[in-house]
C-alpha positions in Angstrom: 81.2 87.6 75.7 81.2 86.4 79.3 82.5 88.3 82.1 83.4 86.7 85.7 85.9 88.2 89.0 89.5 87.8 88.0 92.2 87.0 90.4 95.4 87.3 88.3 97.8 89.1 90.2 95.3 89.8 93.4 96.7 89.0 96.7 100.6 88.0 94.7 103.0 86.4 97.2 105.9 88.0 95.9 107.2 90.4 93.4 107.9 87.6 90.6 104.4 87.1 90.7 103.1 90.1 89.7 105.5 90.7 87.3 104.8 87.4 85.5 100.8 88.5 85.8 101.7 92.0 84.4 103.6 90.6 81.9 101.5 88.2 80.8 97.6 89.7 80.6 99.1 93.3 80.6 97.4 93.9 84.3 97.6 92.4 88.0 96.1 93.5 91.1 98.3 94.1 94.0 96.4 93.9 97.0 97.3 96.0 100.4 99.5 98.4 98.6 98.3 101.0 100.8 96.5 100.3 104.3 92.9 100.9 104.9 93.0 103.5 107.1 95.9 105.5 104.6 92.8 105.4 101.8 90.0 107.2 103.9 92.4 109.9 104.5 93.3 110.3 100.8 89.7 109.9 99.9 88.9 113.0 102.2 91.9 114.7 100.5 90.8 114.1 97.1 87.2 114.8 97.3 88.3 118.0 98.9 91.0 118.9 96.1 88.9 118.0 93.2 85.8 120.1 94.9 88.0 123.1 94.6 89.1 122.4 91.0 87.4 123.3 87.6 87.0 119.8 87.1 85.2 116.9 84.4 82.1 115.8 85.5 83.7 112.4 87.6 86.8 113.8 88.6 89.8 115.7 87.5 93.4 115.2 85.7 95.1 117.1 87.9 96.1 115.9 91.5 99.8 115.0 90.7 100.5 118.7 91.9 99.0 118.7 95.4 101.3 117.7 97.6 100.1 114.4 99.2 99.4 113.3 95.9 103.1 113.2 95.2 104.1 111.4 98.0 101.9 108.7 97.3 103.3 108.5 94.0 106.3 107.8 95.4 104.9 105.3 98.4 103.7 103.5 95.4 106.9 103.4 93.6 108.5 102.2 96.2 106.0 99.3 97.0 107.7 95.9 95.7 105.0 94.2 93.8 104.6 97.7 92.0 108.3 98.3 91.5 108.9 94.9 89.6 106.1 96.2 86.9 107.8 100.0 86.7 111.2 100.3 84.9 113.5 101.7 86.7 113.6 105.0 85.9 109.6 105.4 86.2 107.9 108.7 87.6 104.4 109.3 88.0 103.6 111.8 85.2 100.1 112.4 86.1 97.2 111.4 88.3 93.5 111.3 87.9 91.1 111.2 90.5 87.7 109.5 89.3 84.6 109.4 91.9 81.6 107.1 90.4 78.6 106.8 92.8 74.7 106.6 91.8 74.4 110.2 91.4 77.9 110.6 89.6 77.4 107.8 87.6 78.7 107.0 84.1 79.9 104.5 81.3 83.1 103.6 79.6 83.3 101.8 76.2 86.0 99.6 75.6 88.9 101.6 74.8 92.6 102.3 75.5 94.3 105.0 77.1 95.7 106.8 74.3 97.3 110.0 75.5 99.6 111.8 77.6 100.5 114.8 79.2 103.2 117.2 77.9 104.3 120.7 79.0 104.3 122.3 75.8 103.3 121.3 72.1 105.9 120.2 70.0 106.6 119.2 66.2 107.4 115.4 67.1 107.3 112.9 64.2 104.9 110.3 65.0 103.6 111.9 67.9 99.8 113.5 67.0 96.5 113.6 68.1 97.2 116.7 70.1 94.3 118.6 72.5 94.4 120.4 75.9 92.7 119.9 79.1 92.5 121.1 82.3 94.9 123.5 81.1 97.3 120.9 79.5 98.6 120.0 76.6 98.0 115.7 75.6 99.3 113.7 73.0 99.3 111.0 71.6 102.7 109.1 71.5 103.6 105.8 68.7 102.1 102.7 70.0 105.8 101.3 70.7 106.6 103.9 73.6 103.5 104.0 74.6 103.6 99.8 75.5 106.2 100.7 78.1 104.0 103.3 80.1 102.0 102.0 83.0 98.7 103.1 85.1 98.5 102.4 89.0 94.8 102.7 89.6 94.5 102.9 93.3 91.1 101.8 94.9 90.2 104.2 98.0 86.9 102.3 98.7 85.7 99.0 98.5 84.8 97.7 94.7 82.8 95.0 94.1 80.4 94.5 91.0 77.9 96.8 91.2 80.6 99.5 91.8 80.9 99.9 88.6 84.0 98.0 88.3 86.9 98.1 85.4 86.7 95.3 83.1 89.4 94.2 81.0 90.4 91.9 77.9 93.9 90.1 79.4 96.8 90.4 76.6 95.3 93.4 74.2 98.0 95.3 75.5 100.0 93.3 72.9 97.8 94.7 70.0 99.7 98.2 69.3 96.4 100.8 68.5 93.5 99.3 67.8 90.4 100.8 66.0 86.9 100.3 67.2 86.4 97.4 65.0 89.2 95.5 65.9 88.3 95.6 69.9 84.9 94.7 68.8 86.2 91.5 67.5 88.8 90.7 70.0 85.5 91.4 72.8 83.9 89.0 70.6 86.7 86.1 70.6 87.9 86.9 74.4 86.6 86.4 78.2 86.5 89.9 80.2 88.2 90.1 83.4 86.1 92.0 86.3 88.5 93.7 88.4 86.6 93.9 91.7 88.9 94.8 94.3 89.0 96.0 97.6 90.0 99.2 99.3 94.0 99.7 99.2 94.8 97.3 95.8 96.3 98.8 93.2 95.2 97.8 89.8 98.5 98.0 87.4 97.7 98.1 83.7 99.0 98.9 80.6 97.3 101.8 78.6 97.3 99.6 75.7 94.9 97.1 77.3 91.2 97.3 76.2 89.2 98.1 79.0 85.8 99.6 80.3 83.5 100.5 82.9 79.8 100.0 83.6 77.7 102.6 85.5 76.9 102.0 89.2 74.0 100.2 89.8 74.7 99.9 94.0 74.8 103.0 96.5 78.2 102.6 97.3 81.4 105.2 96.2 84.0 104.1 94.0 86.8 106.6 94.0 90.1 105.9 92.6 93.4 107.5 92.1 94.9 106.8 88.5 98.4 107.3 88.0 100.6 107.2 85.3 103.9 106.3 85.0 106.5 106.7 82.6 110.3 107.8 81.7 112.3 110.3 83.0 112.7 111.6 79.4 110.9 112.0 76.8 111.9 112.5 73.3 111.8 115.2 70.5 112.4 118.0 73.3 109.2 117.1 74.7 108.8 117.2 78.5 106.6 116.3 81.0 104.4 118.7 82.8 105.5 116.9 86.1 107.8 113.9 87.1 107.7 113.0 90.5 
């Protein structure tokens, strides 16, 4: 399967445009969502939150609950190219700091974001797949409510291809769950989109799309702030941890 740069969605003139990108590939790069020097200081903030947290090896799941972090949630929110992919009751739910460099350096496989933060564990029907990390509880909610979630990847540095860039299959968002073989053959039968981006776009996706990540192969930093964003309410009594 070949992979080349996509530009669906980078740079939109107007919200229509993204939204007809989102709606169509499941993704769509908004750039200048936040200004250039706005990203060095949140990188300096993040680096220095997720240094003081017990943390995964490239990041951690956590930052919704500092401060700053919250108030870019809603910056973001309120950004027009990003509100015309949100419904309108959206909150950010969680955000997850990643920083991939040659010396903090993994891979991805293709996959989809599968899971979600709750407050507490509850007997939901349909709802399974439950674990805990970072000292929260995840699940896994029905492919149907999951399709109306959506992650607002924010790029803090520049990311070109040897950053170790996302990479995604446009429209897989329109699959429901798939298993390992089936996004093996829709690799197979598809063209990869390589989201290279520069500092201050926001990659939107859906956590249905298929994506992944190479490792690093430059010297350069790619950290990025992933948020999620979904309903006020959840179902079943179940609750969010936060809702900003």
């Amino acid at each position: 399967m070949a992979g080349s740069p996509s530009k669906q969605g980078l740079g939109t003139p107007g919200c229509g445009a993204a939204a007809q990108a989102f709606g169509a590939h499941g993704y769509a790069l908004v750039e200048d969502a936040v200004p250039a020097p706005q990203c060095q200081a949140l990188a300096a903030m993040a680096s220095r939150d997720e240094a003081t947290a017990h943390t995964l090896s490239g990041g951690t799941r956590n930052m919704l609950a500092q401060p700053w972090c919250a108030a870019l949630a809603q910056q973001l929110r309120a950004h027009p190219n990003i509100a015309a992919c949100l419904p309108a009751d959206a909150r950010a739910v969680q955000c997850t700091y990643f920083e991939k460099t040659a010396h903090r350096n993994w891979l991805v496989a293709p996959h989809q974001d599968l899971s979600v933060p709750v407050a507490q564990q509850v007997a939901a029907p349909g709802w399974q797949g439950w674990s805990a990390k970072e000292g929260h509880w995840f699940v896994q909610p029905p492919a149907a409510w999951l399709a109306h979630m959506v992650a607002v990847r924010l790029h803090l540095d520049d990311c070109g291809p040897s950053d170790g860039p996302l990479r995604v299959l446009p429209g897989t968002h329109t699959h429901g769950h798939l298993s390992p073989t089936a996004m093996a053959t829709l690799r197979q039968q598809g063209t990869e989109a390589v989201c290279t981006a520069p500092a201050g776009t926001a990659l939107l996706m859906r956590p249905l799309l298929v994506h992944a990540s190479s490792k690093s192969t430059g010297t350069g930093r790619r950290r990025v702030l992933h948020f999620v964003f979904g309903p006020t309410a959840l179902p079943h009594g179940l609750q969010w941890p936060t809702a900003v």
